[in-house]
N, C-alpha and C positions, 0 to 999 in steps of 0.2 A: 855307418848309419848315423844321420840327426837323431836325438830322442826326441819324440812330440811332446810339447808342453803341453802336458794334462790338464792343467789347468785353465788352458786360452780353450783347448776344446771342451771342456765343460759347462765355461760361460760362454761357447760357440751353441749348444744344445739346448742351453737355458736362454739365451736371447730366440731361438729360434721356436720355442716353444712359446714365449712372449707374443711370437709375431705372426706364432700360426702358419711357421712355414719351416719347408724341408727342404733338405739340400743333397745335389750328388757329390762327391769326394771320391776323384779316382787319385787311384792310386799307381803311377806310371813305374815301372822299372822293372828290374830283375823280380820272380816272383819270392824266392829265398827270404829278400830285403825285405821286400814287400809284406812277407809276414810277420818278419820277425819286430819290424816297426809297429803291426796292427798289433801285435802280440803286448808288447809294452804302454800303448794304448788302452786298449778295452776295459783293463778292470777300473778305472774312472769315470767307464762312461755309464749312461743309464743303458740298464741293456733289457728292461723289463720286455719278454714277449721278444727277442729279438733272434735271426735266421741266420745261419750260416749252409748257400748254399754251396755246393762243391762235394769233394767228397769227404764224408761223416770223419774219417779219420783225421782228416789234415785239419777237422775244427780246432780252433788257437783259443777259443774258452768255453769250458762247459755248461755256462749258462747261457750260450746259445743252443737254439734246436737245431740240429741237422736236417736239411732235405736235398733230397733230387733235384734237378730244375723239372722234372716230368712229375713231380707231385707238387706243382705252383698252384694248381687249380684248387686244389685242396682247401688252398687259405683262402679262397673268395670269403669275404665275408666277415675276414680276424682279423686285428690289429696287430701290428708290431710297432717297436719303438726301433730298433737298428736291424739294416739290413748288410750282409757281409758276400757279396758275390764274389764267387774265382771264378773271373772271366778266363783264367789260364786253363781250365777245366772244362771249358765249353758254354756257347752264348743262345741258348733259343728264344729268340725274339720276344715271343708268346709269352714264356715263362718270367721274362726278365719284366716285360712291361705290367703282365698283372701283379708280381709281387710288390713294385713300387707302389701300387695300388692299397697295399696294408697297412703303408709307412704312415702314423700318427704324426702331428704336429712337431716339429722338433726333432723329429726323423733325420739320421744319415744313410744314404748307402753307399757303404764302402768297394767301390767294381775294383779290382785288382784286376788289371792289365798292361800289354806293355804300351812304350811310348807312342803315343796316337800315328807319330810318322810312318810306323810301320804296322800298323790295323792295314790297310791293303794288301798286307803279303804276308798277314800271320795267319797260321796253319789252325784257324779254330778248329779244336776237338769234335766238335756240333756236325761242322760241314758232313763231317763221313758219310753220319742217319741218313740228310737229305740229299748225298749225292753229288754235294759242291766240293770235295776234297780233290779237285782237279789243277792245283800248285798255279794257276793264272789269278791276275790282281782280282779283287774281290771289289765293285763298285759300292756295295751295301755298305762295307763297315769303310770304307774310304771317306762315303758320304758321312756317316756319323762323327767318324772323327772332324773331319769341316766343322761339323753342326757344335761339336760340343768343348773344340779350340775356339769358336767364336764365341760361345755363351758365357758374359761375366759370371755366374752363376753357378756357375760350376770347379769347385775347390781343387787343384790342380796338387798332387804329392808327388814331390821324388825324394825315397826315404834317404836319400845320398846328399839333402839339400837340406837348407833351411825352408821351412814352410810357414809361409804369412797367413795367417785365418781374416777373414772381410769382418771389419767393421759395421757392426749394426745397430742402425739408429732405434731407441727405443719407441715402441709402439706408445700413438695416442691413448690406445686401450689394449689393454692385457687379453690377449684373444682365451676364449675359452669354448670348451663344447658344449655347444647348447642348441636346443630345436630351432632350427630358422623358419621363418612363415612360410618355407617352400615345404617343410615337414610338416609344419602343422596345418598345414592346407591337404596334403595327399593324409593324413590321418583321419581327418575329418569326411574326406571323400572316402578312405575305407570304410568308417562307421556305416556311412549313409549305404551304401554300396552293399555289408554286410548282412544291413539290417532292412534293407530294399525287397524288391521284385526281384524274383527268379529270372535266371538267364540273360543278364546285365553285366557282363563278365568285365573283369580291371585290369588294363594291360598297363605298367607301370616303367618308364625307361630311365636311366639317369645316368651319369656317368659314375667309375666308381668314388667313395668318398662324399658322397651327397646325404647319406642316412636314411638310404633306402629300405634296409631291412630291421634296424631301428623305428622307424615308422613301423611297417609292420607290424614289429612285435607291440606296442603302443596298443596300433588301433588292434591286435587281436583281442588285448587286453581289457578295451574299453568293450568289444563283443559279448565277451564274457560275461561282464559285468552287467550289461543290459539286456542278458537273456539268452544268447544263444551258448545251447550246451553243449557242442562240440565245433572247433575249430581245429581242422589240419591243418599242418605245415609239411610240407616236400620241397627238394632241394637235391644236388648231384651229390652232395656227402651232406650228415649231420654237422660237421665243421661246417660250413654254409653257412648254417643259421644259428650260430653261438650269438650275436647282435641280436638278432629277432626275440631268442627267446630270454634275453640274460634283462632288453626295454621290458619284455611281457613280464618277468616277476617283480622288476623294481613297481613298474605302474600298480601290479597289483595287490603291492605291499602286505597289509596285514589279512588279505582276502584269501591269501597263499594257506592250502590246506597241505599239503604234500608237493614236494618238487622234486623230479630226478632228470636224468639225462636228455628223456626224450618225451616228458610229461609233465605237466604243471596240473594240478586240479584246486578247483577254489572251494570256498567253506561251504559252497549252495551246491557242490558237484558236479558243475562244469569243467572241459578240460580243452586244453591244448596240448596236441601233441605232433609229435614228427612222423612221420613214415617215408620207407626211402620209397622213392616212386613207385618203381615196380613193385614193392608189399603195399603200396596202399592200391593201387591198380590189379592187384591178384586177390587181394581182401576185400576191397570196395566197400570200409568200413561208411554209416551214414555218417554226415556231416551237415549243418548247415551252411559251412564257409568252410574252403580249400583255400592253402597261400602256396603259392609255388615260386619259391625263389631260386635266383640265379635260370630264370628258365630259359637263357640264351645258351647255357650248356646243356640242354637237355632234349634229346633229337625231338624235332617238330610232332613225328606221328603218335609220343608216349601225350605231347600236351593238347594234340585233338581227343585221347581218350578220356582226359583227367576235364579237359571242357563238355564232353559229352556227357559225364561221368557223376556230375553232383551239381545243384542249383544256382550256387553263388562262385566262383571262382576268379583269384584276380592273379596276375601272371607279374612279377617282377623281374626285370634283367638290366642290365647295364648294354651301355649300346657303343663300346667299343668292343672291336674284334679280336681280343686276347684272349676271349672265352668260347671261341671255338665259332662264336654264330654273327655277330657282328651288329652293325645297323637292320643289315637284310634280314633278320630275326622279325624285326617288326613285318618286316614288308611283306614275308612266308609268310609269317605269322598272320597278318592281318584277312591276307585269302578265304583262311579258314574262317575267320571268325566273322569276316562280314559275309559267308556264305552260310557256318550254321547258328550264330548267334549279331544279327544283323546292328541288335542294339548295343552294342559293346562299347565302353568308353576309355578313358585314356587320361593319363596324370604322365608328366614329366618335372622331374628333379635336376633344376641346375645352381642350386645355392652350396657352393661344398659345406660340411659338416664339421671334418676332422683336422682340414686347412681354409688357409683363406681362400678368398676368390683371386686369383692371380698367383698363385703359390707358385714359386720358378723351379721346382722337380715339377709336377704336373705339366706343364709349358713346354719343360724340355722333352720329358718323356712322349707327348701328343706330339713332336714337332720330329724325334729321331724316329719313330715309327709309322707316322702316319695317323694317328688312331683319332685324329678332328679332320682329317683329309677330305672335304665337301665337295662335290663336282659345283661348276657352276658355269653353263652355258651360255649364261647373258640373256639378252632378248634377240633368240633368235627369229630372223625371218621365218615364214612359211620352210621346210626343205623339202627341194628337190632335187631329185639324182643327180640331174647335171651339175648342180651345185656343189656336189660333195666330190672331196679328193679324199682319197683312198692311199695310203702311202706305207712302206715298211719304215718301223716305230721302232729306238731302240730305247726304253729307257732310262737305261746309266747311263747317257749321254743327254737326255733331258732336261731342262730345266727346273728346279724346285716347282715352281709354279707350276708348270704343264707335267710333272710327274703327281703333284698333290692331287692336280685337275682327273687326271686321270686313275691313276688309283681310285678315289673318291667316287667314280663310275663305276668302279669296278665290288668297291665297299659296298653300293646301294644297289647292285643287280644280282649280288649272288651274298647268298646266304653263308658262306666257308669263307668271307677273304679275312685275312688276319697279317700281324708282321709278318711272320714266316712265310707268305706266300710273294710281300715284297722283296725280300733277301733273295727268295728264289725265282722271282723276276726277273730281279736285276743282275744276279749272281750266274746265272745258271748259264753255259755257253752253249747249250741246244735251245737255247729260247729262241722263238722267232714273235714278233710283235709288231700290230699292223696297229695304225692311226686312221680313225675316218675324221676328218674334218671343214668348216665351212668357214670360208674366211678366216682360218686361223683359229678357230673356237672348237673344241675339241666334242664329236658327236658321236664316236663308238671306237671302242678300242677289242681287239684281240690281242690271246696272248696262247703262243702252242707253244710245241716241243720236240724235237726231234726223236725220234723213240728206234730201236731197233739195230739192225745189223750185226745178229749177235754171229757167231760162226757156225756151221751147218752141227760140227758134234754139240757145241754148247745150247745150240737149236732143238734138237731132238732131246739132250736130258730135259731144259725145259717141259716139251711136250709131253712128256712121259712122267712128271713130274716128280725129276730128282732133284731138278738145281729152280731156284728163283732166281733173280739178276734182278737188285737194286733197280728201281725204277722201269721206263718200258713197259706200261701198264699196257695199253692196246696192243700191242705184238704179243705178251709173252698171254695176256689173254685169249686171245684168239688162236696161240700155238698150244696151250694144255690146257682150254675147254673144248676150242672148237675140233684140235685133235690134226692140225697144219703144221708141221716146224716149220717149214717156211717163211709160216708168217712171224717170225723171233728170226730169223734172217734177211728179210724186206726191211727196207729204210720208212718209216711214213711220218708225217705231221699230226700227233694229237692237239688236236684245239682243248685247251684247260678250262679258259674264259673267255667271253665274248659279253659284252655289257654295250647298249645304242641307250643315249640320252633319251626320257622321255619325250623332249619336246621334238623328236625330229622321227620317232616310230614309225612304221607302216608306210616310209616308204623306199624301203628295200635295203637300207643301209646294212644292217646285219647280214643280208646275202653277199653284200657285195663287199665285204671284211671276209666273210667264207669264199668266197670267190677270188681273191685275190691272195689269200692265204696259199687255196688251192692250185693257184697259177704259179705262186711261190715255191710250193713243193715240187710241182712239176720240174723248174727250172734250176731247181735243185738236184734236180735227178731221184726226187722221191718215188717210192712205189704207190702211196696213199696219203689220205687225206683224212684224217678221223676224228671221233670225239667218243667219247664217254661220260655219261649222264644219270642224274636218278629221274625214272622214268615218271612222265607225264603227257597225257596227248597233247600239252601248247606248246611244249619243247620240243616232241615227236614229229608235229606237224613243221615245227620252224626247220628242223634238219633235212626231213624229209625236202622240203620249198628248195634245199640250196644243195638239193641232188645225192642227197648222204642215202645209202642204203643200210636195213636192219641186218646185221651180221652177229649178234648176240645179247641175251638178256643172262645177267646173273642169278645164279639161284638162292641168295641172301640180299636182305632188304638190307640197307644201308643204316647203320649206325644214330647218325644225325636227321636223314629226312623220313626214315621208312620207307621209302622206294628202292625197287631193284633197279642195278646197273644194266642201263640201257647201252649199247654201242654201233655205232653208224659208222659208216666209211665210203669216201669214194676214191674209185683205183684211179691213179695217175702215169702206169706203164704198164705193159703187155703184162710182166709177172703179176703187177698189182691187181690188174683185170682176173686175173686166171684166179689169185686168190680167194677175191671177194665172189666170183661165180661158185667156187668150189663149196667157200664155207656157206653162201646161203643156201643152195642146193641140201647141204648135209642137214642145215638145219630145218628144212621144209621136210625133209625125210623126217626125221625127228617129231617134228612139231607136236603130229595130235597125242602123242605119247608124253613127252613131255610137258604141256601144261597142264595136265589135272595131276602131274606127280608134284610137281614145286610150284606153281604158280595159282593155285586156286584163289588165292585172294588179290589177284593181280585185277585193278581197276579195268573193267569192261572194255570199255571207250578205246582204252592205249592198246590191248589184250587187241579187239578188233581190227584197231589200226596197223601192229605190227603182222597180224594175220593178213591183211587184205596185201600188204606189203614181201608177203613172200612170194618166190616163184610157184609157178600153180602144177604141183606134183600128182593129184591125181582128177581123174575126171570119172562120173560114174558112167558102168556101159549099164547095157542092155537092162539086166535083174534088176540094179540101182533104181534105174528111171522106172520101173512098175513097182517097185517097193516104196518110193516116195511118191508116187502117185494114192496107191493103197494109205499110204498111213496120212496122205492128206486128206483122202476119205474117209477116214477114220476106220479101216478097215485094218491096220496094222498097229502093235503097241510100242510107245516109243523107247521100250528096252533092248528093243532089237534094231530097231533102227539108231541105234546109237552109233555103231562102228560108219554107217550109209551117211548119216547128217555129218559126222565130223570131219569125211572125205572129203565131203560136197563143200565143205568149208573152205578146202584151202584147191577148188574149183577157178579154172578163170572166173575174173569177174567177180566172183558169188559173194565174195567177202564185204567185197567193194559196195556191191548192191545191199549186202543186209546191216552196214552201216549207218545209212541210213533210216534204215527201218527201225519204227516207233518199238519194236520186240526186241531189239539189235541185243540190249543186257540179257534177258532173259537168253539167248539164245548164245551166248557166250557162257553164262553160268552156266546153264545145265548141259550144254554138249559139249563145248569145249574141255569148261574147266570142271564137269563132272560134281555138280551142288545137287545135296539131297533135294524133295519136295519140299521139307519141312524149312531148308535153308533157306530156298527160293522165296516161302511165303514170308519168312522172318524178315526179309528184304527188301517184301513188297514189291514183289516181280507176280506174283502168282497167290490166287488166293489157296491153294489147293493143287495134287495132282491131274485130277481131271480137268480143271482152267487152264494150268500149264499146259499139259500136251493140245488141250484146245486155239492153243494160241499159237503153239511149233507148228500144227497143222493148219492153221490158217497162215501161219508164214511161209509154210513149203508150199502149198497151194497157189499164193501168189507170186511166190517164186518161178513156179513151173509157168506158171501164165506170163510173166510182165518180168521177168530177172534175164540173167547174160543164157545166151545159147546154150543149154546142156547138150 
């Protein structure tokens, strides 16, 4: 082993703090050397705030913190001065890109790995979790090492070598941290914002290192100060918002009456304070201003209630996808809020803060992941179908350019794409990926999976549920909910992602990426064709359009959107046919039992849609049609006709007819999914019980007259 001059790296840390910039420092070779070299290193460097992750034991100085790489998210929000990764430990994308996101000016991080030649055939530890431990090259980290053998910028060790440190010209000006006019402009707009009209909500984006929750704690501070007596803060941990509230006591200086961990209160008795979301949503303490930071890690249906929830509300998040939600945060995001707060406005942060503007880790970091990846279509023509080629898409074999193109569609259409879903793109050998394009300009991309073919025994423990098998989400669903082994023995294609460029929608592209996907499985010899989804009727309807049938809804909302797992499938061989007969059959049997057990809050609209969508398992005789005649005359009470309407429900036809129908909620709350009176009128379906049944009977009434043949 070389010793490192400690000294060249010292004044490597001090000029790079001069210049307001950080740098990566891999560390190439045996992992042994490789420590023992950091080892005789670190205690010279500044290590204030600084991470070693990997694992806790193998840290080489105790005045670094140990973490996980699955506790990164933790730090949204905190500074470090040195970061210490053992890439020999295992690499998650996610974890790796936001922690660079901590690194202060003058920042290193130290990645220990081996020699870049052989990143395509090293056995990351990581792979197992996600399923790519399958010993073939790995296109992901092959690409990186390209990326980051070509960047001068990046500090190359082999602790076996002599090591040259780059020469740095000294800065015109000694960079330092301080509010740039991009902060003090969204401060100003929080004030105003604070101290405003109700229901003018503050959606706030930026990338990380811009001084987004510094601002924040700022304008909470000036809130304060100009009258308003209570101001929350929520955030996916109190680490969050250490920046927010560390700006709000310095601003508030000598106004400071008491301050502890999760409270600040001033000399007049106003206060700031934190609540983790769910305590402030189960307490729903008053406020006049709620700040919700990091709210791209925070599933969409907890920040529809905290928007519904108090008058002033502004939403901050960083809009790379290492935080779970991505660009697409905004764009979910936005649904809601120009549907229940229409006036809602909008601040973006892109002056950094804690680096310069051009800072070469940032550059590099946004270029080996993707995380600046922007679709861009050009000026496209009018499109039409003929126009568009439809093609199988691989691509690790893509060009930077058309792989940035495309990802970047795939960033702004869905709200979950992140690194880790690139690696397992590119990585994953059941991937299958389709191209739609027009002249060469890329207008919709797919990406599925091969899922299934497990072996009859391994099939039935599934079903029965003693084994899970790593991946195979639609098979082994369908084999221990719906109650099939078989289907954990059938081959099928789950569709993951499917993303059609704005300018080229509505006119069929998306079908014809599922359509060809699906011709693809066939000629594969697949059994199906499927997807799984958090459920919405414009998602419902688009699968539905490209021949997907309803074969399962999960009985847990999802994490990140609040919706339940929606799952559609179409068969592509005689067993795959038998399948999907079987399981929706079972679940049409099922049905009026199961939605007032697990589904009562299941949005109407989708609730009717997947109903009108099932096969039509009963029909009423004889009593039926005299008892819904009677209680259309108001001659019978609708507690007994309960078991009668809900049959009639999943009737040919019937469903399909009272979809339309102006009563269609109503008539999905109370029969289907079983909603008190009291519920109904909270809802504004019914003013009252005698108005409700008033109005079932006016719908069975013109049912019986003007609906499908009973």
């Amino acid at each position: 082993m070389v010793a490192p001059d400690t000294y060249a790296w010292r004044s490597l840390q001090a000029s790079l703090a001069a210049r307001g910039e950080r740098r990566l420092v891999l560390l190439e070779g045996a992992r042994d050397l490789s420590m023992q070299w950091l080892q005789a290193l670190t205690p010279s460097l500044e290590l204030e705030g600084g991470l070693w992750v990997g694992v806790a034991s193998d840290a080489l100085d105790g005045r670094l913190t140990s973490i996980e790489p699955a506790k990164a998210r933790q730090w949204l929000g905190r500074e470090t001065s040195l970061l210490v990764w053992d890439g020999w430990r295992g690499n998650p994308p996610d974890a790796l890109a936001a922690l660079t996101g901590t690194l202060k000016a003058g920042g290193l991080l130290f990645w220990l790995m081996p020699p870049l030649k052989e990143w395509g055939h090293f056995a990351d530890p990581d792979y197992a979790r996600t399923g790519l431990d399958h010993g073939q090259a790995h296109p992901f980290a092959e690409r990186m090492a390209g990326i980051l053998a070509a960047d001068p910028s990046v500090i190359r060790v082999r602790p076996d070598l002599p090591c040259t440190l780059p020469e740095l010209s000294a800065p015109h000006c000694e960079f330092t941290v301080a509010t740039t006019p991009d902060q003090q402009g969204l401060i100003q707009k929080l004030v105003a914002f604070g101290l405003g009209r109700r229901r003018r909500p503050l959606v706030v984006t930026a990338d990380r290192g811009r001084g987004k929750s510094a601002a924040l704690g700022m304008a909470a501070a000036q809130l304060l100060l100009q009258g308003r007596r209570q101001v929350l803060v929520t955030a996916p941990s109190r680490d969050n918002v250490d920046a927010l509230f560390e700006h709000a006591r310095g601003s508030l200086g000598a106004e400071v009456l008491e301050a502890n961990h999760d409270r600040i209160e001033t000399v007049s008795g106003a206060q700031l304070r934190f609540l983790p979301i769910r305590d402030l949503l189960r307490e729903k303490p008053e406020a006049e201003v709620v700040m919700v930071d990091e709210a791209a890690a925070i599933p969409v249906f907890l920040l529809k209630l905290v928007l519904l929830g108090w008058p002033r509300v502004a939403f901050a998040s960083t809009v790379h996808g290492y935080e779970g939600a991505g660009r697409g945060f905004a764009i979910r995001f936005r649904q809601i809020l120009d549907q229940a707060t229409p006036q809602w406005q909008s601040q973006t942060l892109s002056q950094p803060v804690r680096w310069v503007k051009g800072d070469p880790l940032e550059l590099l970091i946004s270029g080996l992941f993707l995380l600046g990846a922007e679709h861009n279509p050009g000026d496209l023509p009018e499109a039409e179908v003929g126009e568009v080629v439809i093609e199988p898409w691989q691509p690790a074999q893509a060009s930077e350019a058309k792989l940035a193109d495309a990802f970047g569609l795939l960033v702004d259409a869905h709200y979950r794409t992140t690194p880790a879903d690139l690696r397992q793109w590119m990585d994953e050998p059941a991937a299958r990926s389709w191209r739609a394009h027009i002249n060469g300009k890329t207008v919709g991309v797919l990406w599925g999976a091969v899922e299934g073919g497990l072996s009859k025994e391994l099939a039935a423990q599934v079903a029965s549920g003693k084994r899970r098998v790593r991946g195979n989400l639609l098979p082994q669903s369908l084999a221990s909910h719906s109650g099939f082994p078989e289907a954990a023995s059938q081959r099928g294609l789950r569709i993951i992602r499917i993303a059609v460029t704005a300018q080229a929608r509505r006119v069929g592209i998306g079908r014809g990426l599922v359509a060809a996907a699906a011709a693809g499985a066939e000629q594969e010899g697949l059994d199906f064709t499927g997807t799984s989804f958090g459920g919405s009727s414009d998602l419902y309807d688009f699968w539905a359009s490209c021949g997907l049938e309803f074969v399962r809804i999960g009985l847990r909302q999802e994490a990140t959107s609040g919706e339940y797992p929606v799952q559609m499938a179409y068969a592509g061989s005689a067993e795959g046919m038998s399948l999907v007969q079987q399981v929706r059959a079972r679940l049409a049997r099922h049905w009026l039992v199961l939605v007032p057990l697990n589904w009562k809050d299941l949005e109407p609209g989708l609730l009717a849609e997947m109903t009108a969508g099932l096969p039509s398992e009963c029909w009423p005789d004889a009593a039926d049609i005299r008892d819904l005649q009677n209680f259309g005359g108001g001659h019978r009470g609708f507690r007994l006709m309960v078991p009668v309407l809900r049959d009639l429900s999943l009737g040919f036809g019937v469903m399909s007819w009272l979809r339309g129908h102006e009563e269609a909620n109503l008539w999905c709350r109370a029969v289907l999914q079983g909603w008190s009176w009291p519920e109904l009128q909270r809802e504004g379906l019914c003013s009252g019980q005698r108005d409700g049944e008033d109005r079932l009977r006016t719908v069975v009434l013109e049912l019986l007259q003007n609906g499908p043949e009973l």
